[in-house]
Each structure stands twice: as C-alpha cells, then as structure tokens.
N, C-alpha and C positions, 0 to 999 in steps of 0.2 A: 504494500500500500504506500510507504513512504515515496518509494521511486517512481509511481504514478504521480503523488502527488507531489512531487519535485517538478517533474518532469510538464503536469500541466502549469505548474504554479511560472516557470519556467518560459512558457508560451505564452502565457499571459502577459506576464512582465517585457519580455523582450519583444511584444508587438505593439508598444507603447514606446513614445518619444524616450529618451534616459532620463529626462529628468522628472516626466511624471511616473515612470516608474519605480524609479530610486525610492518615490514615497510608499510604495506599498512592498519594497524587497523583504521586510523583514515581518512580516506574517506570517503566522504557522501555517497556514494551510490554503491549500488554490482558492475551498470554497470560501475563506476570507478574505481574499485578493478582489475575489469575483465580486461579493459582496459591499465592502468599500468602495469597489469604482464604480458600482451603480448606486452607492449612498451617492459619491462623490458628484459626480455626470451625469446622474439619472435627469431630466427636467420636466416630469412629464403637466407642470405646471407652465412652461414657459417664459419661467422669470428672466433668464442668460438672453433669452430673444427679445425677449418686451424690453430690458436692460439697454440688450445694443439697440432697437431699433430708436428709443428715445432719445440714445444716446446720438445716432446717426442725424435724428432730427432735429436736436440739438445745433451739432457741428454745422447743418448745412449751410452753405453759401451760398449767392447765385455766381458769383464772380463771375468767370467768360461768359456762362451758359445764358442763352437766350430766355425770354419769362417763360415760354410753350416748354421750352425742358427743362426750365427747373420747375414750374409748377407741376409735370409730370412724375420728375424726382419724386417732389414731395406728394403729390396723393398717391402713389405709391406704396412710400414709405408708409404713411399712413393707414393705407389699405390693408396692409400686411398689420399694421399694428391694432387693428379690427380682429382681424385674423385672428390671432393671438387671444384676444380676448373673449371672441366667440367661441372656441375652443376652448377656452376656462370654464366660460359658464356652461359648455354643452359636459366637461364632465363632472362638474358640481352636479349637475342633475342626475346623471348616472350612480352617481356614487350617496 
C-alpha cells in the first residue's frame, strides 16, 4: 500500500507547477494531497472569477480603443459577471 500510495501521491505532486506543489509534499497520504487541493482550488462558488472579473473592471481603460470596443469590452465583462452570479443563485437553490 505505501508504494501505491507514494507513487500516486507522487503524480499528483509533480503534475503541479513546483511551487504549488512544494505546499502539499509533505502529506501523509495521496488521498490528503487530493483533498487539500480541492479545499485549496475547488470554486464551485465562483469567488476567484467574480474577484478577477471586478477586478478587470476595475482596471479598464479606454485609452487607444475606440467607444464601440471599449463599450463592448465592458458589457462583456459585465455579462460574464451576471454569469457568475446566476450560477450562485441557480445553486443556492439546489442545495
């Protein structure tokens, strides 16, 4: 069992960037590795998106961009940030 779970623990780890998985090398067991990085990256809230999208909406500028593209940028942005939302509340409802 240990060489199994080396060996998954293993896969896990080194199909992650090095430095995000430096943080989970020292777990006892694959099925904790697994478990951590979907506490860790799980979203199924969409905060990380709702986060950047505000964030992008935020930043924007029109500088070069002509009004027709950058108002398109931004309902866009927008739209997607609906998105988001809609899919909150459709799984509040669910659950």
């Amino acid at each position: 069992w240990k060489s199994e779970n080396s060996m998954v623990t293993a896969w896990l780890i080194n199909s992650m960037e090095p430095s995000t998985g430096r943080t989970f090398l020292f777990l006892p067991t694959a099925q904790e590795v697994w478990d951590a990085v979907r506490e860790t990256y799980s979203d199924l809230e969409n905060s990380s998106q709702i986060f950047d999208l505000k964030t992008r909406l935020w930043q924007s500028r029109q500088g070069e961009k002509t009004v027709t593209e950058y108002y398109n940028e931004m309902k866009g942005l927008w739209q997607e940030l609906d998105l988001c939302y809609d899919d909150k509340c459709e799984l509040n409802k669910i659950a």
